[in-house]
C-alpha positions as CSV (number, residue, x, y, z in Angstrom):
1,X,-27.5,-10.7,6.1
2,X,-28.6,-11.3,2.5
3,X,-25.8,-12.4,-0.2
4,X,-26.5,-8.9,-1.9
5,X,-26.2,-7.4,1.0
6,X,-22.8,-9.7,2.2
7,X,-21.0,-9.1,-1.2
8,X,-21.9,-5.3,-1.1
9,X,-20.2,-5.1,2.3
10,X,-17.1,-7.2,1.1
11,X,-16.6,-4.6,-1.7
12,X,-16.7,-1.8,0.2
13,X,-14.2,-3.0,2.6
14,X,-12.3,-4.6,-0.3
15,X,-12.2,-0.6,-1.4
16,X,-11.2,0.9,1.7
17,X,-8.1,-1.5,1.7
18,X,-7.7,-1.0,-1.7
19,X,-7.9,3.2,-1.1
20,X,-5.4,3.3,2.0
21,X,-2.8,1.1,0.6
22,X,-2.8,2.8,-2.8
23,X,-2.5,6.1,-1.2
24,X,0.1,4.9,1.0
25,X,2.2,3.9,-2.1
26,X,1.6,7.1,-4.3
27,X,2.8,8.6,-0.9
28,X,5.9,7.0,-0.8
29,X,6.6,7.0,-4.8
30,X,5.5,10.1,-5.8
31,X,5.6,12.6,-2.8
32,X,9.0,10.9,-1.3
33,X,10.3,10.2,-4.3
34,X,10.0,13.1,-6.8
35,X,8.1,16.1,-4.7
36,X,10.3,15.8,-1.0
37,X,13.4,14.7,-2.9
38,X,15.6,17.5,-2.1
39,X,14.2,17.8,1.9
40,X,14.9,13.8,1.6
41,X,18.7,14.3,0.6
42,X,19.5,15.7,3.1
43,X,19.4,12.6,5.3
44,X,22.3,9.6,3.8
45,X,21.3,5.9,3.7
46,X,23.7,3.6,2.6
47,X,25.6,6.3,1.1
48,X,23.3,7.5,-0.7
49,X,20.5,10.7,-0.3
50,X,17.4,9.2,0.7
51,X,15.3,11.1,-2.4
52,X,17.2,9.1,-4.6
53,X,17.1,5.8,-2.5
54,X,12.8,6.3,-2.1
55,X,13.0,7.5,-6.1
56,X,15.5,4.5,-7.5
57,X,14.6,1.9,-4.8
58,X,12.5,2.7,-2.1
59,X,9.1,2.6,-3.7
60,X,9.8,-0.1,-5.2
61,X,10.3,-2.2,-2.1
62,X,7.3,-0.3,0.0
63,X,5.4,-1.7,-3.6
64,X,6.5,-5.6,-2.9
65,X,5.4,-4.6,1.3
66,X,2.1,-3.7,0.4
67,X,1.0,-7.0,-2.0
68,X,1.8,-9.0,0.8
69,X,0.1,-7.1,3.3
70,X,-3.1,-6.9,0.7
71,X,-3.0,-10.5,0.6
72,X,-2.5,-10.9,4.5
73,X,-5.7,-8.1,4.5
74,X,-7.7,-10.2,1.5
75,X,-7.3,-13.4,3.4
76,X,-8.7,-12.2,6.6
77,X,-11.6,-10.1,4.8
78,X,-12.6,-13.2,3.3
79,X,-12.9,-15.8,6.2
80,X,-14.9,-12.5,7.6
81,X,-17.4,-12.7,4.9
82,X,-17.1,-16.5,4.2
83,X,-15.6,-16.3,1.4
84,X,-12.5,-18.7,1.9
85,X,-14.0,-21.6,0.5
């Protein structure tokens, strides 16, 4: 494989991680948060409805989650492609 070739495969797969993990936290801030709220309050955690906790909180952490597992996912892509130099 060609280095045009190698770094047009690393961006593509860069993408898809970038893709699934963005969708996964417009899923949980957006949809649980503001569009499945009242479904969501039905169910209490800690007290509180859980379309508030996902709204005020929730994303917030699934936010934090996901940089780590980009890196974890970055790291890995990169010893793939040799690019962990």
């Amino acid at each position: 494989m060609n280095l045009d070739n190698k770094a047009k495969a690393y961006w593509k797969e860069n993408l898809k991680y970038l893709s699934i993990l963005l969708t996964i936290w417009f899923l949980v801030s957006y949809a649980a948060g503001i569009i499945f709220a009242d479904a969501l309050n039905a169910v209490k955690l800690g007290g509180f409805p859980l379309g508030f906790w996902f709204a005020q909180q929730g994303s917030i952490y699934v936010f934090v989650i996901l940089i780590f597992v980009y890196v974890v996912l970055m790291n890995k892509l990169d010893k793939k492609y040799g690019y962990d130099n």
